[in-house]
KEKE-3310 file (N, C-alpha, C; in steps of 0.2 Angstrom, whole numbers, plus 5000, padded with zeros to 4 digits):
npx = (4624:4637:4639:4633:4620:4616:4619:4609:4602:4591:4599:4612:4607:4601:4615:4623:4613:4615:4609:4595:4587:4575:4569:4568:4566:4550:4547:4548:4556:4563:4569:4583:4579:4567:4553:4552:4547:4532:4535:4538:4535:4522:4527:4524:4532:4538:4551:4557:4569:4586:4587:4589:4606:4604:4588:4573:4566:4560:4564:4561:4563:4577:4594:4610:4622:4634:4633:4633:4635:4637:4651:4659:4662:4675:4685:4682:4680:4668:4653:4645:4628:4612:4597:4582:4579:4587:4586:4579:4570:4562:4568:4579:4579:4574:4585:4600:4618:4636:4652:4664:4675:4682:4670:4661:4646:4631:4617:4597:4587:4573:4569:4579:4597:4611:4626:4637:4652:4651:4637:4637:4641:4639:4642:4651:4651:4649:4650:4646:4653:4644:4636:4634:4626:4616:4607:4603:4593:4577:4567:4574:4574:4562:4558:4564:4559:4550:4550:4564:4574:4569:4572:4583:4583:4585:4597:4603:4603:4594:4581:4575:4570:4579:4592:4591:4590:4601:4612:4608:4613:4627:4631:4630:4638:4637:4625:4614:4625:4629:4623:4626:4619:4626:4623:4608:4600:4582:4582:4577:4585:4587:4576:4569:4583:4579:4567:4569:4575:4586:4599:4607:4605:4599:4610:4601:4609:4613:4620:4611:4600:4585:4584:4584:4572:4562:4564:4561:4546:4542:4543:4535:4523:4522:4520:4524:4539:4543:4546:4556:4576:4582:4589:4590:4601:4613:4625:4646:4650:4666:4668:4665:4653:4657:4665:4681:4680:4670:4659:4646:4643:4643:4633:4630:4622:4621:4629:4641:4647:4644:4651:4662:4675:4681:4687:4694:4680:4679:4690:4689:4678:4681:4690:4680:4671:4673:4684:4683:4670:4659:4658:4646:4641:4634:4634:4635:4645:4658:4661:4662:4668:4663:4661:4661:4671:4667:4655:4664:4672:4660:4652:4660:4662:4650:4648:4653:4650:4651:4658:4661:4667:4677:4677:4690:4693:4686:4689:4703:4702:4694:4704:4717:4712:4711:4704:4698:4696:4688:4674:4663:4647:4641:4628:4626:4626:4627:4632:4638:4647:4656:4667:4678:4683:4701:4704:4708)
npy = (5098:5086:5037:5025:5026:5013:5004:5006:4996:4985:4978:4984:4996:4991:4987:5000:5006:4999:5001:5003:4993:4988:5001:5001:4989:4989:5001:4993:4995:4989:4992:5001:5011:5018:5029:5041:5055:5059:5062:5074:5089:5100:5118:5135:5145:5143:5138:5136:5137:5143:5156:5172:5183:5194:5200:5206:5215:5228:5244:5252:5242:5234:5232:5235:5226:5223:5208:5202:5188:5177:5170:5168:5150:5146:5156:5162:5176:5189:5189:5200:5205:5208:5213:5212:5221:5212:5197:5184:5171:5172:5185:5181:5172:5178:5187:5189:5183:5187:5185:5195:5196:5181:5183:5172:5168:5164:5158:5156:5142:5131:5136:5136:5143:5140:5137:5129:5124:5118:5124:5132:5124:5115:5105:5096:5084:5078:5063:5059:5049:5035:5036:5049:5052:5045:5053:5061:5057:5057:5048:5046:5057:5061:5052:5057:5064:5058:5043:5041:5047:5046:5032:5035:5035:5022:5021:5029:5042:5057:5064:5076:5089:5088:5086:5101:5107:5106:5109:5123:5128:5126:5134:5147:5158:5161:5169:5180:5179:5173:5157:5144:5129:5114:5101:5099:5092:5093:5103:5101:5106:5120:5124:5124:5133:5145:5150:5151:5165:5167:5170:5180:5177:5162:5150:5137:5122:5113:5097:5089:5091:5087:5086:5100:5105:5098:5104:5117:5115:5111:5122:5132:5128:5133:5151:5160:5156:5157:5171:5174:5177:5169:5156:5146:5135:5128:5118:5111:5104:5103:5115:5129:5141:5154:5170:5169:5166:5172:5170:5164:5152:5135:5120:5103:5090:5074:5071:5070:5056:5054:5062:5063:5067:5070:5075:5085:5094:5097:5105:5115:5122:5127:5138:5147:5149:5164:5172:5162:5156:5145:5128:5115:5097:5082:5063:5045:5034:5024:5015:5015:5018:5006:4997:4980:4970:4960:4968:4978:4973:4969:4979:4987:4977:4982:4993:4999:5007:5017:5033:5029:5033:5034:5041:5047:5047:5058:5069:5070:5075:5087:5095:5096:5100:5114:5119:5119:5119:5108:5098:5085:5076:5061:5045:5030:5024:5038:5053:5070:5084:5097:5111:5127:5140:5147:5161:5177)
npz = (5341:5300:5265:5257:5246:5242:5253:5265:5272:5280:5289:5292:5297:5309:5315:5316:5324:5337:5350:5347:5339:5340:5336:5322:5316:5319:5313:5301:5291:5273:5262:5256:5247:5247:5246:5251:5249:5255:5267:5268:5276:5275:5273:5280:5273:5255:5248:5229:5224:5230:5237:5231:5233:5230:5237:5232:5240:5239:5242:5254:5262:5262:5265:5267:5276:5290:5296:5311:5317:5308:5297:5285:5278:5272:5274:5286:5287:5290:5285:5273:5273:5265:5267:5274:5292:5308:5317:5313:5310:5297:5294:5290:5282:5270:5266:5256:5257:5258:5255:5262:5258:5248:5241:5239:5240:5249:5253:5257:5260:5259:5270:5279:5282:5272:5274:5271:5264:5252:5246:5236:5225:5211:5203:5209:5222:5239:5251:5266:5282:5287:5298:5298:5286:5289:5298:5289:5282:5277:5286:5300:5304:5304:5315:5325:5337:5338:5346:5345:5351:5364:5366:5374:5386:5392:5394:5403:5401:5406:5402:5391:5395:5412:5405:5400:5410:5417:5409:5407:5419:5417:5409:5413:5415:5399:5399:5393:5381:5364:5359:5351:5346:5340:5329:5329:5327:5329:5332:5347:5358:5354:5354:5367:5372:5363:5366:5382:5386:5388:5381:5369:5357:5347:5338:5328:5323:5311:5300:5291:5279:5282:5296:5299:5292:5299:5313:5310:5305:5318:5326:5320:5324:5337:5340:5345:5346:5332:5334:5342:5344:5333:5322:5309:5304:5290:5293:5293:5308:5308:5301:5304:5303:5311:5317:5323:5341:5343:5348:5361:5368:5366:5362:5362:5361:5362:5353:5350:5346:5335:5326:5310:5315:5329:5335:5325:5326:5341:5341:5332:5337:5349:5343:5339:5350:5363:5373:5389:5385:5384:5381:5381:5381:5379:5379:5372:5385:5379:5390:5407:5424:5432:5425:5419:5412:5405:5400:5394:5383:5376:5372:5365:5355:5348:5346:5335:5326:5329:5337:5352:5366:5380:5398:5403:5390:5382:5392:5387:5375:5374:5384:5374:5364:5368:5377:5394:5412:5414:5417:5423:5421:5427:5421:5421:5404:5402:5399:5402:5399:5402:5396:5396:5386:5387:5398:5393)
capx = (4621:4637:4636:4631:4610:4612:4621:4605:4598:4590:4605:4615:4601:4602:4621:4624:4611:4614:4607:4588:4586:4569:4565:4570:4559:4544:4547:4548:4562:4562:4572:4584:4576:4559:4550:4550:4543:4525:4536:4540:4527:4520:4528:4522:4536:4540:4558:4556:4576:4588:4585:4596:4611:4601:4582:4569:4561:4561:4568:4560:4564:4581:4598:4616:4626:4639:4629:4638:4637:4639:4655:4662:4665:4680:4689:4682:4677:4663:4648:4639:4620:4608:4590:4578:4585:4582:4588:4577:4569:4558:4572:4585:4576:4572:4591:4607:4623:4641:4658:4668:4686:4682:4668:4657:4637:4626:4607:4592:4583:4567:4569:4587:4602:4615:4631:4642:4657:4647:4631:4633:4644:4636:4647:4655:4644:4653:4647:4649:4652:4636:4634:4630:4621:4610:4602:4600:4587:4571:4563:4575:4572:4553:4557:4570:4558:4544:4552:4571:4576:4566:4576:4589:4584:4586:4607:4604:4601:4588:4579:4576:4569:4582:4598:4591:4590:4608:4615:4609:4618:4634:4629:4626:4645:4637:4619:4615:4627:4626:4623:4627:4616:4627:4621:4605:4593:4576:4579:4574:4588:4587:4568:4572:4589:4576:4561:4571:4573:4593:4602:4604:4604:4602:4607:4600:4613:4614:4623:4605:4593:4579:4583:4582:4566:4559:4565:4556:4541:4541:4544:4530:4518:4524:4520:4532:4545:4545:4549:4560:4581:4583:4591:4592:4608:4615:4634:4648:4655:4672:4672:4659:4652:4658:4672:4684:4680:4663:4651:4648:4641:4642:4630:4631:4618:4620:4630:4651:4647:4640:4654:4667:4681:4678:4696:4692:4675:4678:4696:4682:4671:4686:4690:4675:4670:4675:4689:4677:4667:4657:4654:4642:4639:4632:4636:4635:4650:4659:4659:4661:4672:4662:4658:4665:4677:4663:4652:4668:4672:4653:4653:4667:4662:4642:4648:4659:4650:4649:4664:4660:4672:4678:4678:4697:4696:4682:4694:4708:4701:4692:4709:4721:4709:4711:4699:4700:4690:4683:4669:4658:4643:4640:4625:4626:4632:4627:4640:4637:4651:4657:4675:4679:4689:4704:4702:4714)
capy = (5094:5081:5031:5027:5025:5007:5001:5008:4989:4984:4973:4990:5001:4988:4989:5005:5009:4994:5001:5003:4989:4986:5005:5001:4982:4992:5003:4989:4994:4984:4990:5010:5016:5019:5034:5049:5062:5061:5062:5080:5089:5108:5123:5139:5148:5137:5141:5131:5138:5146:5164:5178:5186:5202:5198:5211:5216:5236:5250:5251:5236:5232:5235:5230:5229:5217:5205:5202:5183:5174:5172:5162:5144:5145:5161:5164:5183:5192:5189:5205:5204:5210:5211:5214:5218:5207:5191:5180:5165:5177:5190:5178:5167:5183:5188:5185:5185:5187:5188:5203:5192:5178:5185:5167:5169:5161:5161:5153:5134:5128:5138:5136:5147:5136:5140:5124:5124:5114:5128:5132:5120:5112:5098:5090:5080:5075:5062:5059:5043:5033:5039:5058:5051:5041:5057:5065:5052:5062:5044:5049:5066:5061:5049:5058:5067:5054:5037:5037:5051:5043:5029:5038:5036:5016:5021:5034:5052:5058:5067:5083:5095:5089:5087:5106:5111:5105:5111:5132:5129:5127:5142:5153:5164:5164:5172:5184:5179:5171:5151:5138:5121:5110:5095:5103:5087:5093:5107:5099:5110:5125:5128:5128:5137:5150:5151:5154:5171:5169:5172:5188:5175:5157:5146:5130:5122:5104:5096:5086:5096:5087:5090:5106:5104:5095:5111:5122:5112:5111:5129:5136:5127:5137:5156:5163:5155:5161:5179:5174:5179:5160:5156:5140:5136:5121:5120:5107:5106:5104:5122:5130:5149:5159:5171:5168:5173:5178:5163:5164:5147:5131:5113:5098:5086:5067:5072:5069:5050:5056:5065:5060:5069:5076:5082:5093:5096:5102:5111:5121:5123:5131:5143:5150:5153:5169:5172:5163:5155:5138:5121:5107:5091:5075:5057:5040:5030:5018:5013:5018:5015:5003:4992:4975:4968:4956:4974:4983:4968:4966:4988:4988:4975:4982:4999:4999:5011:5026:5036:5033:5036:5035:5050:5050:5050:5064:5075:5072:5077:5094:5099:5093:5104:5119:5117:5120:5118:5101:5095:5079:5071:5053:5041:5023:5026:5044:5059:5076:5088:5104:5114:5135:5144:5150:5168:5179)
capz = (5332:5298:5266:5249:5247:5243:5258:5271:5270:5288:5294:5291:5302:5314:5317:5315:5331:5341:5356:5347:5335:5339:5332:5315:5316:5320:5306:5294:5284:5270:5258:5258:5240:5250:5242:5259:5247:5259:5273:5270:5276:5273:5276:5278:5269:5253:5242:5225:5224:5234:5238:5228:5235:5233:5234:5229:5245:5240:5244:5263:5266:5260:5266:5266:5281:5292:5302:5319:5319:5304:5295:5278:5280:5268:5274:5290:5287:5290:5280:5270:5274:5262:5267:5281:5297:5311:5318:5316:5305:5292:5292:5288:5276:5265:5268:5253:5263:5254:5258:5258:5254:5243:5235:5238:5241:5253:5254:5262:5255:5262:5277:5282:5278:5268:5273:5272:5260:5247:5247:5230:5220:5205:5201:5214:5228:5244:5253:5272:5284:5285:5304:5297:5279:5289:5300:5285:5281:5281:5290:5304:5307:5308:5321:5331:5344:5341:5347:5343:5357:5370:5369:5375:5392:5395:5394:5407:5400:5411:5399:5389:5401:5415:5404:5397:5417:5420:5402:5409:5425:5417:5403:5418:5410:5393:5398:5387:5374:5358:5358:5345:5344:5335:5327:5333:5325:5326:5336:5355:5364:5351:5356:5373:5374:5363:5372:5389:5385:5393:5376:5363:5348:5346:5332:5328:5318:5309:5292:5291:5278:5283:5303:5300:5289:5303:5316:5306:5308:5324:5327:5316:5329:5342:5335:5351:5346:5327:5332:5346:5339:5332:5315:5307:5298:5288:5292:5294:5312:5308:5298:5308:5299:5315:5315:5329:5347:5340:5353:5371:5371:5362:5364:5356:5366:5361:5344:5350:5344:5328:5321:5306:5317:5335:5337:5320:5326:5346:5338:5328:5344:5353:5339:5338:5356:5364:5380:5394:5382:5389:5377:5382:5379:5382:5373:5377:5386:5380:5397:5414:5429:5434:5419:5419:5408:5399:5398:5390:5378:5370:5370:5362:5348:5345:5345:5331:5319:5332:5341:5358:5371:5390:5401:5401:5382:5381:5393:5383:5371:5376:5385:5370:5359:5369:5382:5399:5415:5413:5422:5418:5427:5422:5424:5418:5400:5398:5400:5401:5399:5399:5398:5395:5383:5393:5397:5389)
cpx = (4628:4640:4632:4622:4611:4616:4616:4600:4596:4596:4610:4612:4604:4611:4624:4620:4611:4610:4598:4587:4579:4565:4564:4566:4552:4542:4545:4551:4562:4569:4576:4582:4569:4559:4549:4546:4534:4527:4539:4533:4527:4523:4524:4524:4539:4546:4559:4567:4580:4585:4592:4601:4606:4592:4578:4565:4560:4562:4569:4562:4574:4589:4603:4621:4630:4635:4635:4638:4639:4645:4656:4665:4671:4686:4688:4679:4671:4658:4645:4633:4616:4601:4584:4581:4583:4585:4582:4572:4567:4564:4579:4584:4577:4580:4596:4614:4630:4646:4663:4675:4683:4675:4660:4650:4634:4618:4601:4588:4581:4570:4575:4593:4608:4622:4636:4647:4654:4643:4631:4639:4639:4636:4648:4650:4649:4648:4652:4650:4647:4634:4632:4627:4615:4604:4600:4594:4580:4565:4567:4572:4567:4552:4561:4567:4550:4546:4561:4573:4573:4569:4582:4589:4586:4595:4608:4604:4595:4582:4578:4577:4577:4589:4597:4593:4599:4614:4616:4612:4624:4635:4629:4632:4641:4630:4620:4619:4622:4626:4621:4625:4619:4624:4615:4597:4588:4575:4575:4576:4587:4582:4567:4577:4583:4572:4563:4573:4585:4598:4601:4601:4607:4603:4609:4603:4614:4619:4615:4601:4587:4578:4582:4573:4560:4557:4562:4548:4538:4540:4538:4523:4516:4524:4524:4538:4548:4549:4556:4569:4583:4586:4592:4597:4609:4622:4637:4651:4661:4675:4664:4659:4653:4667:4675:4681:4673:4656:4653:4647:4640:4637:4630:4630:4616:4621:4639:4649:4647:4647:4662:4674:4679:4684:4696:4687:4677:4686:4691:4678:4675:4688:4687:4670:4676:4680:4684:4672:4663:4656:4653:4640:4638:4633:4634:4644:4653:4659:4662:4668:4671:4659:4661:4668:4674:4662:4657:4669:4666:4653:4657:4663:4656:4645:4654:4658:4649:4658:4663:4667:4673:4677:4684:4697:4693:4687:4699:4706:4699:4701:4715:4718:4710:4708:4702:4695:4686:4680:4664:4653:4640:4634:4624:4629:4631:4632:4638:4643:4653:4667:4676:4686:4693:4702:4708:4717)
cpy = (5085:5075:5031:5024:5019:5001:5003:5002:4988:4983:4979:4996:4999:4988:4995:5008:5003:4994:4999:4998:4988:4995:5004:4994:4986:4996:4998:4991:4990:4985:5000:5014:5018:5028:5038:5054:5062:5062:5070:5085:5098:5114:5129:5144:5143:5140:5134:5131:5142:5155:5168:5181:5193:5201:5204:5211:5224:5238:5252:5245:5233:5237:5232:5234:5223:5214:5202:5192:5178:5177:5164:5157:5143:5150:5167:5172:5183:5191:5198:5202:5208:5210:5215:5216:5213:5201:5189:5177:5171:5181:5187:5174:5172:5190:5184:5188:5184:5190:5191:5201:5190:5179:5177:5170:5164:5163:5154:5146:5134:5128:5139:5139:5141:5138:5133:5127:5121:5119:5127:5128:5117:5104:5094:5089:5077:5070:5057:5051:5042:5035:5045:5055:5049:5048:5061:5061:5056:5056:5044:5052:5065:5058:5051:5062:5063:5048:5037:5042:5046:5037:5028:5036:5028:5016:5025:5043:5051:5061:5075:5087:5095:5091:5096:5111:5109:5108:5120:5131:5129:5133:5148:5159:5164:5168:5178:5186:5176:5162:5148:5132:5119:5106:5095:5099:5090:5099:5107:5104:5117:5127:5129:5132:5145:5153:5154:5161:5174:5171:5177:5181:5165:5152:5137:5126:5113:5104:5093:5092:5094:5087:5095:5108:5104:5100:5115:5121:5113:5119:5135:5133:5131:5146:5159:5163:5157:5166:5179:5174:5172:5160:5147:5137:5129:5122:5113:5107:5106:5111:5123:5139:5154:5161:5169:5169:5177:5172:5164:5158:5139:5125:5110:5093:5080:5066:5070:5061:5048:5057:5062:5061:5072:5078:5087:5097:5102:5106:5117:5124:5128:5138:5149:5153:5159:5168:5170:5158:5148:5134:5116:5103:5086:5068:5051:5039:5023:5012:5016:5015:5008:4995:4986:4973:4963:4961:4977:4979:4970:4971:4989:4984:4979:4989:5003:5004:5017:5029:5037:5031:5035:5042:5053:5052:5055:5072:5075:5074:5085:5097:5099:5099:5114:5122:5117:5121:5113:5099:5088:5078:5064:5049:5035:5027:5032:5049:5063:5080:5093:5107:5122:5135:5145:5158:5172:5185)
cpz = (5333:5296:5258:5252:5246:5246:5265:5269:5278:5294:5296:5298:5308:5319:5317:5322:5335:5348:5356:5341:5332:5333:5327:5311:5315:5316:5301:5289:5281:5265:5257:5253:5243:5249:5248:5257:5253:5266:5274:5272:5274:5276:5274:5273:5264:5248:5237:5224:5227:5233:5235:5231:5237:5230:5231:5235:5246:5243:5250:5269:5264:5262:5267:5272:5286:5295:5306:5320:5314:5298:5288:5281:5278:5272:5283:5291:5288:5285:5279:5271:5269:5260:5271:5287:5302:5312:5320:5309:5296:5291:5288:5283:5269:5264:5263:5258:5254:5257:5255:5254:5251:5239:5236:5241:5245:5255:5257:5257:5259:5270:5282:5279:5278:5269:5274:5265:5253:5244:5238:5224:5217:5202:5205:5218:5231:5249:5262:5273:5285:5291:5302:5291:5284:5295:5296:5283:5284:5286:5296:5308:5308:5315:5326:5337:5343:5342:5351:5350:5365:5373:5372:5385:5398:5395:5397:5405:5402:5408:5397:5394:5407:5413:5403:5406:5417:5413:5404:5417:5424:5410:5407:5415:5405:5394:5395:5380:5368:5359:5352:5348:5339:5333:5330:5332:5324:5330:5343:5359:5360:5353:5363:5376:5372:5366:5380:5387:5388:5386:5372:5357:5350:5340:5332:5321:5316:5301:5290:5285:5281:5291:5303:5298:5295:5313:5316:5306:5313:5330:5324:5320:5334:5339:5340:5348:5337:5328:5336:5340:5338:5324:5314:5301:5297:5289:5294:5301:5314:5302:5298:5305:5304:5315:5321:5336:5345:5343:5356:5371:5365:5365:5359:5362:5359:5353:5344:5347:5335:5323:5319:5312:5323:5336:5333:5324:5335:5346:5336:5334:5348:5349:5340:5345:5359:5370:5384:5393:5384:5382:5382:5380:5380:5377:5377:5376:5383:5384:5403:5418:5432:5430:5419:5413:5402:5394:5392:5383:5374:5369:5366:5350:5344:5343:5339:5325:5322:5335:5348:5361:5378:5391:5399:5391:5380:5386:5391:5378:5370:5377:5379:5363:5360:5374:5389:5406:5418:5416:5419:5423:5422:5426:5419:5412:5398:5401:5397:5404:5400:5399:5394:5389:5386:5392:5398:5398)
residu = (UNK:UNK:UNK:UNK:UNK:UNK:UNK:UNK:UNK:UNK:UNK:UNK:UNK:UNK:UNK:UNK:UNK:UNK:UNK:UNK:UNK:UNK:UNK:UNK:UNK:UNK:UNK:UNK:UNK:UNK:UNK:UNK:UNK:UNK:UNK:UNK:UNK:UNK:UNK:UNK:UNK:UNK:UNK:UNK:UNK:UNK:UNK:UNK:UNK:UNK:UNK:UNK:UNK:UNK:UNK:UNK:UNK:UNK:UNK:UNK:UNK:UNK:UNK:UNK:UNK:UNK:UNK:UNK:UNK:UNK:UNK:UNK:UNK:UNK:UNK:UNK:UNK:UNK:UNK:UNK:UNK:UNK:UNK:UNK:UNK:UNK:UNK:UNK:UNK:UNK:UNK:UNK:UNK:UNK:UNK:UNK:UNK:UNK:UNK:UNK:UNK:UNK:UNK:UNK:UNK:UNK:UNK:UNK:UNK:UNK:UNK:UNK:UNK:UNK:UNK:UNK:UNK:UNK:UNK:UNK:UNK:UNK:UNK:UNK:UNK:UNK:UNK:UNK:UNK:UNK:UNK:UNK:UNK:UNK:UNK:UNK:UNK:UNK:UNK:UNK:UNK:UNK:UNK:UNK:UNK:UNK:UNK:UNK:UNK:UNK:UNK:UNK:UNK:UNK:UNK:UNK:UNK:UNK:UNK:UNK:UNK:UNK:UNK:UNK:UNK:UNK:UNK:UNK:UNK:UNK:UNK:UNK:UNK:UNK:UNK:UNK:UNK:UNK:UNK:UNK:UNK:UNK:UNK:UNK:UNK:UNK:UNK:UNK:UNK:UNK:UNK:UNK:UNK:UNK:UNK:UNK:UNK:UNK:UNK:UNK:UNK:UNK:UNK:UNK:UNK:UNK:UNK:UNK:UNK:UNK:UNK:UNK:UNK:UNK:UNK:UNK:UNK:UNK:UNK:UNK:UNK:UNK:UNK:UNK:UNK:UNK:UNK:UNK:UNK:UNK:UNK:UNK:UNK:UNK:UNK:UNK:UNK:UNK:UNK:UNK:UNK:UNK:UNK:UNK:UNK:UNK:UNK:UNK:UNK:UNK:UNK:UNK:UNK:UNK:UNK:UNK:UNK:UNK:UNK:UNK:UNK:UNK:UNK:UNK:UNK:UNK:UNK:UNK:UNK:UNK:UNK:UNK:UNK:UNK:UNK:UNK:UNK:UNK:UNK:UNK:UNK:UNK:UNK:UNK:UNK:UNK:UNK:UNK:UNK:UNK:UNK:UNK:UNK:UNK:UNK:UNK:UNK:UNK:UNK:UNK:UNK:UNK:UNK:UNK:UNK:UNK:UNK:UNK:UNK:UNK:UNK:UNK:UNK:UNK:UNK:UNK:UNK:UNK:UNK:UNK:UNK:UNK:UNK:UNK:UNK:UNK:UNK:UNK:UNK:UNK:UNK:UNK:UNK:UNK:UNK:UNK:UNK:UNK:UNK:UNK:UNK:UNK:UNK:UNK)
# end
């Protein structure tokens, strides 16, 4: 895999993605109050408001029990589960969760389980730096696997399919665990990781409501892939819903650039993987070995509103987090990662 509304003026767009300028011209952004409501589109399953703690799905259907993969954002514990049983979109939607320590509740909105620190506050409103506000933008998320991805590839990522082929070659230790899609956009890698049939459980995780929206979407096309063990969760990656030592597998594909804090973020990523445990990931570079000294100069200036990185800065960073292992492969400015839990 998360800028005030009246600072998303073009000039802002433009600067903030330097690589793809032209996307945001062609749009014709004009002005950031632009009305999105037609931009959300139809679900099959529709929630006017969160789902109960303890729904009403009778007698046969209802039951209260520890689920094995989700834990309180606050306290870390083990969520209470009360619902269906079943890992997977419909069971989890139709699903209140509750933690056995602090007592806080968490439950399902327009198709996505809500577990951020935020979920069910009233009053207060937090808002991020404008690199995570601005993929919350549901004209975003529409355009992130019809345009905006694709121009991932004039900076070197090879593309979906391939980075996905070279993402389960270094997953081949966590096969049949549990994998986490962070920052998991629109669900690209999360419907392949699911589909391959290679993990018990995977979850497709973003701060974005409307990526997730958009996830959900795209997965109700596909009627395979509904029943497949998938969950779609909203969480923060620097206080990620897993207990310790409780993921085989973590990815976060073209998201390290994105986030407020990556030393919080792959701290968190380290936690919560198991003894063994594999994270991958792919970014752009801020430049390369081979970059010239003009190149590193201009990179430097345009690149002012993202967190991109050197190789040495992305491996110090992994190892300095707790990480161990470290492997990269790089092509022009793209970098793909990986580094192990140690094992105990």
């Amino acid at each position: 895999m998360a800028m005030s509304s009246s600072s998303l003026q073009y000039p802002l767009h433009k600067s903030l993605c330097p690589k793809f300028p032209h996307l945001f011209h062609c749009s014709r952004i004009s002005h950031p109050r632009l009305r999105f409501s037609s931009l959300r589109f139809p679900s099959t399953i529709r929630a006017s408001s969160a789902v109960a703690v303890e729904p009403d799905l009778g007698p046969q259907q209802t039951q209260t029990f520890e689920d094995d993969v989700f834990a309180c954002p606050v306290c870390y514990e083990p969520l209470i589960r009360k619902g269906p049983p079943g890992f997977n979109l419909s069971a989890i939607y139709r699903s209140g969760f509750k933690c056995k320590k602090c007592n806080k509740t968490y439950s399902s909105k327009d198709n996505y389980l809500d577990l951020t620190i935020t979920a069910s506050m009233k009053e207060y409103t937090e808002v991020k730096p404008a690199r995570t506000e601005l993929f919350r933008s549901p004209l975003v998320s529409f355009l992130y696997e019809r345009g905006w991805r694709q121009n991932f590839n004039q900076s070197g990522f090879p593309g979906p399919d391939e980075e996905f082929k070279m993402a389960q070659e270094y997953f081949k230790p966590a096969e049949g665990g549990i994998l986490v899609d962070v920052s998991c956009g629109s669900g690209l890698f999360s419907r392949k990781f699911a589909t391959s049939g290679t993990y018990s459980k995977v979850v497709a995780l973003d701060f974005s409501e409307n990526m997730l929206r958009q996830c959900y979407d795209f997965i109700k096309q596909d009627d395979n892939i509904s029943e497949k063990d998938l969950a779609l969760v909203r969480a923060d990656v620097s206080r990620l819903p897993f207990s310790s030592g409780s993921v085989d597998a973590v990815h976060a594909g073209a998201a390290l650039h994105c986030w407020p804090s990556p030393s919080n973020a792959i701290a968190e990523i380290c936690r919560t993987l198991r003894s063994g445990g594999v994270f991958v990931g792919t970014t752009f570079l801020r430049y390369n070995a081979t970059s010239s000294w003009i190149e590193r100069s201009f990179r430097e200036r345009i690149m002012s509103g993202y967190n991109y990185y050197t190789e040495e800065e992305i491996e110090d960073l992994c190892t300095s987090c707790g990480l161990t292992n470290y492997q990269s492969k790089v092509q022009r400015s793209f970098i793909m990662f990986t580094a192990e839990k140690p094992s105990e």
